[in-house]
C-alpha positions as a printed Julia matrix, in Angstrom:
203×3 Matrix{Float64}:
  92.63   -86.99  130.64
  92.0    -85.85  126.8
  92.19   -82.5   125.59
  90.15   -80.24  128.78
  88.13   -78.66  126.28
  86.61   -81.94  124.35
  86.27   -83.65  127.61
  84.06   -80.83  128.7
  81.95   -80.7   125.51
  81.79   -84.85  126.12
  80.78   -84.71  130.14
  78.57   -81.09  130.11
  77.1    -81.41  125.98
  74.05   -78.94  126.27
  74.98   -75.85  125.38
  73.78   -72.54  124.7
  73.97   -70.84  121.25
  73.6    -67.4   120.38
  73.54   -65.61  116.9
  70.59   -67.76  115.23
  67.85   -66.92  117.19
  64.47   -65.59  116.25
  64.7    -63.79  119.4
  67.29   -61.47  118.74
  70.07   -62.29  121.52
  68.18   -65.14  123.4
  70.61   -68.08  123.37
  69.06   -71.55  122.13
  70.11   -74.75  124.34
  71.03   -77.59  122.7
  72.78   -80.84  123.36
  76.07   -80.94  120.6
  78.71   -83.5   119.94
  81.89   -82.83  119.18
  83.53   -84.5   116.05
  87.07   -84.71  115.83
  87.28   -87.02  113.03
  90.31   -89.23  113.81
  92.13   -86.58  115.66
  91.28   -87.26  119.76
  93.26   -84.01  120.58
  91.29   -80.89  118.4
  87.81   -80.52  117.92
  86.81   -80.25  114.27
  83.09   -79.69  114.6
  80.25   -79.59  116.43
  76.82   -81.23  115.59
  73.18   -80.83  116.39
  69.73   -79.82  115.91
  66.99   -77.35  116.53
  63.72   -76.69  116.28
  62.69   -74.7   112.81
  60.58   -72.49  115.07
  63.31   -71.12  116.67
  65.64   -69.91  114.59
  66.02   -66.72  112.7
  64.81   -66.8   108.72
  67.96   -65.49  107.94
  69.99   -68.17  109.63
  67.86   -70.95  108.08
  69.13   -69.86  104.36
  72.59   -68.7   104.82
  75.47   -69.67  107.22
  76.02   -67.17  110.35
  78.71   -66.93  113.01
  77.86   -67.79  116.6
  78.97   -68.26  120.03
  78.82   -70.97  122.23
  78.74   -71.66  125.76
  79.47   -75.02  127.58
  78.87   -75.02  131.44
  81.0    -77.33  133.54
  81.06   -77.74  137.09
  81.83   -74.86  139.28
  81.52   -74.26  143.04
  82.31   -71.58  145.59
  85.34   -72.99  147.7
  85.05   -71.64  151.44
  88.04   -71.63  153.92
  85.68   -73.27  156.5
  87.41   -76.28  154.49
  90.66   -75.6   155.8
  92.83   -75.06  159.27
  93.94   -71.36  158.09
  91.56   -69.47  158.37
  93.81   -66.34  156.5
  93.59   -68.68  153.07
  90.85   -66.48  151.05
  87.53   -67.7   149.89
  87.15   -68.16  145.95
  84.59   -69.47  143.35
  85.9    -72.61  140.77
  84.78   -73.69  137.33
  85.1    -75.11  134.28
  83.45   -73.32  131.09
  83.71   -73.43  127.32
  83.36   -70.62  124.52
  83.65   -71.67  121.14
  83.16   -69.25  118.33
  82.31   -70.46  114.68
  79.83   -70.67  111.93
  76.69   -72.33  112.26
  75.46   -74.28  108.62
  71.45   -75.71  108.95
  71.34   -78.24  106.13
  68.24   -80.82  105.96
  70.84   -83.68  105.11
  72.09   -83.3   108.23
  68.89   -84.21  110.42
  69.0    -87.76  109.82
  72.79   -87.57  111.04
  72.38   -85.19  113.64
  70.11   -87.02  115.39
  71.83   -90.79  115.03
  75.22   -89.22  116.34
  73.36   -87.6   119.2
  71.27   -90.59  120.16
  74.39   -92.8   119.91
  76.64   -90.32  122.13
  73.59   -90.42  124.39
  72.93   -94.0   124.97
  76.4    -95.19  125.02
  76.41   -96.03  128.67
  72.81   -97.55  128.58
  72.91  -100.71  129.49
  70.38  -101.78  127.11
  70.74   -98.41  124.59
  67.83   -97.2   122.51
  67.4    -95.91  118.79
  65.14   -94.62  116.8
  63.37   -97.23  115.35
  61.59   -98.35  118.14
  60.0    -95.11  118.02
  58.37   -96.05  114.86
  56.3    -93.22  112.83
  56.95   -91.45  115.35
  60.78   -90.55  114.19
  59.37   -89.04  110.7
  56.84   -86.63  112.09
  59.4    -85.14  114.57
  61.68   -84.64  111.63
  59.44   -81.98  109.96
  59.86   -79.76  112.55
  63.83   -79.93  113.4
  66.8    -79.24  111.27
  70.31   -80.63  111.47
  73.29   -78.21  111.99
  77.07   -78.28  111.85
  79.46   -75.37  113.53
  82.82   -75.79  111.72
  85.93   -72.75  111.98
  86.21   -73.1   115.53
  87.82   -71.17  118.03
  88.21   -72.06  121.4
  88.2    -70.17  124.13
  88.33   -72.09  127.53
  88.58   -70.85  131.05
  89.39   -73.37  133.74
  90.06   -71.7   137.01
  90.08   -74.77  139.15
  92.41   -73.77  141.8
  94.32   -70.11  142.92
  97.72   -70.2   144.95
  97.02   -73.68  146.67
  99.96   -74.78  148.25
  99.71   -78.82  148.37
  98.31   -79.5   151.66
  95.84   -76.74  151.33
  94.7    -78.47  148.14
  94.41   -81.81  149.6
  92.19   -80.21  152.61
  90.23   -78.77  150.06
  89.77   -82.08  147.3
  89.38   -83.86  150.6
  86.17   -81.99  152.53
  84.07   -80.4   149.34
  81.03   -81.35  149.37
  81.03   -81.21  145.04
  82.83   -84.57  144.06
  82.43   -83.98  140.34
  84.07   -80.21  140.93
  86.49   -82.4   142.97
  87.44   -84.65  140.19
  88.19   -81.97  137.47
  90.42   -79.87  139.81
  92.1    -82.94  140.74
  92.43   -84.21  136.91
  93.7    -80.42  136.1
  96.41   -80.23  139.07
  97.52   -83.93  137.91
  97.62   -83.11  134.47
 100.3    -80.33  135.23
  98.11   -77.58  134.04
  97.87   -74.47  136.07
  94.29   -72.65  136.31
  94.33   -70.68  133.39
  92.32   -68.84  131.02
  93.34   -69.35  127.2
  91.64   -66.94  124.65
  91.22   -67.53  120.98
  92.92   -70.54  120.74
  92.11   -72.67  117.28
  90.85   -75.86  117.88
């Protein structure tokens, strides 16, 4: 498994933004990739774009800081799961805050959009781009504008798991009904890494 955090952006991409709206604290959801440039272990930046309409004036001319939230699976884990009926319910998930500054920059558009499309499709057996959307591509363009969030901070939470002893654990990865939860609490427990919540962490 690469780095929890990037494989989290990569599997769960939209995500919600707040600090740039022109709603005053109403997040804006948008799908982001993150670029590590060479380095498959730290996240260097995040890409994307957003529609003019909805972001601040003041945001549009000058970069601000923001936060943003990446939701990953979660799931409330019941003991009906289990034999022992003592062990104590609890809820699990995966979730990403990343603090940084935002940059809108109309040379980014063109970019923001190819990256996306490309991180998109990859798994498309037959994936498309933007050509074959013709004029079409142009006139959309007028209205968005490409973004980069550099001077990240990560802050991720995974609490996947509590005081499982193993065969509790197994019972549990075995019977829940949310294989994808499943999967990341299994990928976490293999991986050696307890559940944990790590705050202002540089990426």
């Amino acid at each position: 498994m690469i780095n929890p955090a990037l494989q989290l952006v990569h599997d769960y991409p939209l995500a919600a933004i707040t600090g740039v709206s022109v709603h005053p604290g109403q997040p804006i959801h948008v799908p982001l990739v993150a670029q590590t440039e060479g380095c498959p272990e730290r996240m260097v930046s995040l890409i994307g774009h957003m529609a003019k309409r909805n972001i601040s004036p003041r945001a549009l001319q000058e970069p601000q800081d923001v936060g943003v939230l990446f939701c990953g699976p979660d799931s409330y884990i019941t003991p009906n799961l289990l034999t022992d009926r003592s062990w104590i319910p609890t809820w699990n998930y995966a979730r990403l805050f990343v603090s940084g500054r935002i940059t809108f920059s109309p040379e980014l558009t063109q970019q923001s959009l190819e990256i996306l499309i490309a991180e998109m499709e990859r798994n498309q057996p037959v994936p498309w781009s933007m050509k074959e959307a013709g004029s079409r591509t142009e006139c959309m363009k007028e209205h968005i504008i490409g973004f980069s969030i550099e001077n990240l901070t990560l802050h991720p939470t995974f609490k996947l798991g509590q005081d499982e002893q193993d065969p509790v654990f197994a019972q549990i990865v075995q019977k829940h009904e949310d294989r994808v939860l499943v999967e990341w609490m299994k990928r976490m427990r293999t991986g050696g890494s307890e559940p944990r919540q790590d705050q202002g962490r540089p990426a």
